[in-house]
N, C-alpha and C positions, 0 to 999 in steps of 0.2 A: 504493500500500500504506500511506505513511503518513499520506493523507489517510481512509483507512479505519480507520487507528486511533484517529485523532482523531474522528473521528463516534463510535465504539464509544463512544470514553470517555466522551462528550457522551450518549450513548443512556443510559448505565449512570447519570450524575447525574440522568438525566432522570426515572427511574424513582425514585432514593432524593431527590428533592425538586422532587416533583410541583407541592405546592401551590405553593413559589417559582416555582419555572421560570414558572408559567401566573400568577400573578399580575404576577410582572415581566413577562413578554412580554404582558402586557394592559396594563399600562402604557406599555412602548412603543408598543404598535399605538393607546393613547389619544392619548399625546403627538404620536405623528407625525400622526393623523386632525386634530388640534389644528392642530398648525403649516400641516400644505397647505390645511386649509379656512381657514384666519385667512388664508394668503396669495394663496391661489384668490379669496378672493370681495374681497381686497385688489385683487387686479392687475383684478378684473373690474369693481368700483367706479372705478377709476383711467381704466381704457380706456373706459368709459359716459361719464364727465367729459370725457374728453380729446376723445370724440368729440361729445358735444353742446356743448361749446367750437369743433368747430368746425366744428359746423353752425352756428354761427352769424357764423363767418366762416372759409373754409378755410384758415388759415394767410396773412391777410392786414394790409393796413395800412389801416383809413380816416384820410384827411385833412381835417381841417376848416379853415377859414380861424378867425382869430381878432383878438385886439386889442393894437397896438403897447405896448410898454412902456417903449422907448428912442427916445431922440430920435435920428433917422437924417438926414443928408445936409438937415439944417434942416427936417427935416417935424416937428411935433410928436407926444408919444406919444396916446394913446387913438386913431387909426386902426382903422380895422377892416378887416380884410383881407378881400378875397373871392375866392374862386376862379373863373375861369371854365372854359369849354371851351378856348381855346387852351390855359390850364396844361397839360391830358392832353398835347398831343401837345409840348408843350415839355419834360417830365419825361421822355416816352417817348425824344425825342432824346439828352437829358441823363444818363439814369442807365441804365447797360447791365445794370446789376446787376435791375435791374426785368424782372421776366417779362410780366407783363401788368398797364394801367392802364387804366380807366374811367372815363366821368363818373357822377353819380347826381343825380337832381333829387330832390323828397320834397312831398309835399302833405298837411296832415292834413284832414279833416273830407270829404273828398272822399265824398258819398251816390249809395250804391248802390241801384239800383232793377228789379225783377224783377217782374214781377205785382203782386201786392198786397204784395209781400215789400220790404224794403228794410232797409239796412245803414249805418254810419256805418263810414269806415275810413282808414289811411293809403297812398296814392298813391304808389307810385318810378315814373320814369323811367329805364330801363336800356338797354346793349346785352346785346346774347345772350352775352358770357362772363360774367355777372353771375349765371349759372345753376350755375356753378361755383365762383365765388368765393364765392359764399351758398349753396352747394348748392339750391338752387330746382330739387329734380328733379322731373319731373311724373310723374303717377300713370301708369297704361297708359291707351294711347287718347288723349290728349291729348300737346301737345307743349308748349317754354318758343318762347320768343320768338326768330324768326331774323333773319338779316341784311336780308330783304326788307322783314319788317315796319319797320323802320328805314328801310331807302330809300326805300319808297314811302310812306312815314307812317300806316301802315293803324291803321286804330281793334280794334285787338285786343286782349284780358284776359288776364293769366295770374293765376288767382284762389289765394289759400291756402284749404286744407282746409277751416277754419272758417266764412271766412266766404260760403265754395262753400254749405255746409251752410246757414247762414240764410238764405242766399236761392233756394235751390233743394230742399232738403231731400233727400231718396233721392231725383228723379231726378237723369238724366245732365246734366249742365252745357253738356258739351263740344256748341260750335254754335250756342249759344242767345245771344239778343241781350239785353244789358243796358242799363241809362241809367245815365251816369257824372254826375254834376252836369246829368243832359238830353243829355247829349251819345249817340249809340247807340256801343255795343263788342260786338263778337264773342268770347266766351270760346274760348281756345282750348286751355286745359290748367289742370289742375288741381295744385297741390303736394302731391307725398306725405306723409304724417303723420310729422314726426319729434321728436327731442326738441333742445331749443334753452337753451341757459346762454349768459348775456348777450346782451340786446335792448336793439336801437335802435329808441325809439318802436314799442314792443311785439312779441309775437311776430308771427314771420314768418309761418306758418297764421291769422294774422288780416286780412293785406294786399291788396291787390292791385298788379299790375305789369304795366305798357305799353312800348310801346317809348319811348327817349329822345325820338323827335325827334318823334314823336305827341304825347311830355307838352308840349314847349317851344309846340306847335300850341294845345293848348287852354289852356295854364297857364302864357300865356308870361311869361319872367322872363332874367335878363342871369346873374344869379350861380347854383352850384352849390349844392346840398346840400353834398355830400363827394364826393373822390376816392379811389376806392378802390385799391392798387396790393398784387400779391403778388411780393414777392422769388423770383430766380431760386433761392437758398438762404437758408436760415430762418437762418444765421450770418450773412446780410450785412442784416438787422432796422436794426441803429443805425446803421450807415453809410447807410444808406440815408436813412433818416427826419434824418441830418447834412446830405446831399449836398440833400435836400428844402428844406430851408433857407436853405442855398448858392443855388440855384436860385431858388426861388419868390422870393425875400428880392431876389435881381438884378432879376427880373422887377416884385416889386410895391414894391420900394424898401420896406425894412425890412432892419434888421441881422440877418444869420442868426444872430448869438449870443441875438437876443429869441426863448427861448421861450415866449412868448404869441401871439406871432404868427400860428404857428401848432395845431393842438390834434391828438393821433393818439387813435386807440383802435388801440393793437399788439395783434391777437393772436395773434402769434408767440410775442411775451414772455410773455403769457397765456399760453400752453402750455406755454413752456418753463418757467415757473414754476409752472403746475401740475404737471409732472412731478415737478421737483426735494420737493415737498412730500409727492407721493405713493409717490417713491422713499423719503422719509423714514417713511415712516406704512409701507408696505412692512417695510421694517429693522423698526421697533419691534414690527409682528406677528412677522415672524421670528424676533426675540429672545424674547419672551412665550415664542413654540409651542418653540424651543431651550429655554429653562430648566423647561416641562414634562417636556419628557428628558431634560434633565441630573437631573432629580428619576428617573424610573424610572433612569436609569445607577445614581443610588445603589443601588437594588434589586439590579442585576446586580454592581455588585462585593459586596455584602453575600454574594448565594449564593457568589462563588466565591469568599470567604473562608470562609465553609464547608464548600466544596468541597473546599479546600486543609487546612483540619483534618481532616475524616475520609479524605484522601486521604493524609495526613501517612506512615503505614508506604510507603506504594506508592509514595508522592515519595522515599524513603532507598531501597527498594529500586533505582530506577531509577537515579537516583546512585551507589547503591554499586556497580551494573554499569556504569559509565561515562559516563552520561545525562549532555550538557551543558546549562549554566543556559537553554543559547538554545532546547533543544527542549522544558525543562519550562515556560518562559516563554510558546515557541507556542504550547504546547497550551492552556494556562489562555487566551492572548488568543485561541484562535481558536474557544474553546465562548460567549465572553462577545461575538464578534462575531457567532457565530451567533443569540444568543439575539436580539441588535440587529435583525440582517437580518429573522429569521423575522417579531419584530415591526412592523418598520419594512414590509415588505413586506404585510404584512397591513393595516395603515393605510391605505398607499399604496391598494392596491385596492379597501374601503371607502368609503375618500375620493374615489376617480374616479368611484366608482357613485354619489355621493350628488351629485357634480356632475355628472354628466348627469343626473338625475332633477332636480334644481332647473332644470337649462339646458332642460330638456325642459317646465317649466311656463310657461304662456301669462302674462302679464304686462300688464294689460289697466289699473293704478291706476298714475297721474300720477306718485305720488310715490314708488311701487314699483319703476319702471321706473329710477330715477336710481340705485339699485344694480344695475345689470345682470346680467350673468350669469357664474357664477363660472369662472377660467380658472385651467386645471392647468398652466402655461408654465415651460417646459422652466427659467426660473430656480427656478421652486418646486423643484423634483425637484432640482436640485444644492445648493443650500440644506438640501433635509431630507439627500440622502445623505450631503452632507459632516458633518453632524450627529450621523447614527446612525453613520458612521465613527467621527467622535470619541467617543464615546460607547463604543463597542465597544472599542475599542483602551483608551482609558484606566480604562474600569470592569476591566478583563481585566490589563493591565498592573504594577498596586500588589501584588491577590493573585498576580497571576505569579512577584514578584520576590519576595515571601515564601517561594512553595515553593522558588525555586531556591537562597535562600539559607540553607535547611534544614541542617543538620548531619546525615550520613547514620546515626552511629549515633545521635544523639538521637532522629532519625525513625520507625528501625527499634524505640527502644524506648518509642514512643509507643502509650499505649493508647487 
């Protein structure tokens, strides 16, 4: 019953100040369309980064051998460290914290040859988890590289998108025989199209990849490119790349306090330091789309200060029948949360419809695609509701506490 009176009264302003009501409540349903699409296409730019970070390395460590900078156990500085293949399985004994490690070889100029078609490109040598650690996932119909291919040293290709494309053009790849520097390979899958933020010696849809012990066959050599290793958990990053130190440092005699010695690309920290930046750019959208509605909250207390003046006899009579300050207070906050809600909830669903219609367009330009596609995440939605709360409450609030603290015969003899 008394929630039905409170609507009554909310109905009755509604009709004596039309034009406010729809003006203010068009300002909230702006400012909220404002805040969720500034923070939708925020959190959707953030997740596009986060993930082409790390298609270009899933949350991993490469290691690279480097050059002494301390004089160690009487060897002089300037050494240069190298990695080999025993290192993998000596780290893999050593650091439990380590989920999975590999080796990687690396060849540049290695010519690709197909028909009359031909390619210049860079060469890894990998094993098959390297399909995951680099996400190298292959398209349908083709497969990456297994553990056979390794054991029996087979001459097989895993080509990237691109440069599939120059040397095959529209047709199917998968099956056909290439010449690696002369040497023959069997393609056996193709990479799918993705998008890639930081490369090692260019993108990864421009490469191609063999098995490890197939590269060491044709392009034989003693030392690694880099080891790649991903932490069992993304907080054990620096301990890890420490204990690397400790280790390799025993093994190739260098002090593990020389960091030259050895060189990482972390991109764990990568990531976890893009987030922190894009949790910050996040806030500062949310503060902007926030002080859009604190500008319509102005709106709303404005009406119910005028609501409270030509309500002024009806606020003394209420009073002079007993009416406590707490239910003339409700009423004024809970017309001016309403006016919130109504708007706020109208934005809201505006707003969801213009991001599936943007989510819903194909995205086909290079440099389009790195703002991805905008996401409504349940942090948006408590961010704007907490907002249009405050906003409710405190625009409703100031005039509340003026009618209650009316004077009932001055009210009564207000004209």
């Amino acid at each position: 019953m008394a929630l039905w009176i409170l609507l009554n009264d909310f109905l009755h302003d509604l009709k004596t100040q039309k034009t406010r009501v729809f003006l203010t409540t068009f300002a909230i349903t702006w400012g909220t369309i404002s805040i969720v699409l500034m923070m939708a296409f925020g959190r959707g730019f953030k997740n596009r980064m986060i993930t082409s970070m790390q298609n270009a390395g899933n949350n991993i460590i490469r290691v690279y051998g480097g050059e002494t900078s301390i004089k160690y156990q009487g060897l002089p500085i300037g050494r240069d460290i190298r990695l080999h293949k025993e290192d993998v399985n000596l780290i893999r004994k050593s650091i439990p914290q380590i989920q999975e490690v590999t080796p990687n070889h690396g060849q540049w100029g290695v010519r690709l040859k197909y028909g009359d078609k031909s390619a210049s490109t860079y060469c890894e040598g990998v094993y098959p988890s390297f399909e995951f650690l680099r996400t190298f996932y292959p398209k349908k119909g083709g497969r990456f590289l297994n553990q056979y291919d390794v054991i029996d040293k087979r001459r097989v290709v895993y080509l990237g998108s691109v440069i599939a494309q120059e040397l095959f053009e529209d047709r199917d790849p998968i099956g056909k025989q290439i010449e690696m520097d002369g040497v023959p390979f069997t393609v056996v899958g193709i990479m799918q199209k993705k998008l890639q933020l930081g490369m090692s010696n260019g993108p990864d849809d421009e490469r191609a990849i063999i098995p490890f012990t197939t590269f060491e066959s044709v392009y034989p050599r003693r030392s690694l490119r880099m080891i790649i290793v991903k932490p069992n958990k993304l907080t054990d990053s620096e301990f890890i790349k420490s204990e690397l130190y400790r280790v390799l440092g025993r093994k190739h005699r260098f002090d593990p306090a020389d960091e030259n010695a050895l060189s990482f690309w972390d991109f764990v920290s990568n990531i976890q330091e893009m987030n922190k930046v894009f949790t910050g750019i996040e806030i500062f959208l949310g503060v902007v789309g926030g002080l859009t509605l604190l500008v319509a909250g102005i709106g709303i207390a404005n009406i119910m200060y005028v609501v409270v003046k030509e309500r002024t006899r009806e606020i003394g009579i209420k009073i002079a029948v007993g009416a406590h300050s707490k239910h003339i207070i409700s009423q004024f906050i809970f017309e001016s949360l309403l006016i919130a809600v109504i708007g706020g909830a109208g934005g809201i669903v505006i707003s969801g419809i213009i991001i599936k219609l943007v989510g819903a367009i194909p995205v086909e330009n290079q440099g389009l695609s790195y703002l991805g596609k905008p996401v409504m995440s349940q942090a948006v939605m408590i961010v704007t509701a907490t907002i249009l709360g405050f906003i409710g409450v405190f625009s409703g609030v100031f005039p509340a506490r003026k009618a209650a603290q009316l004077d009932p015969v001055d009210a009564l003899r207000y004209e």
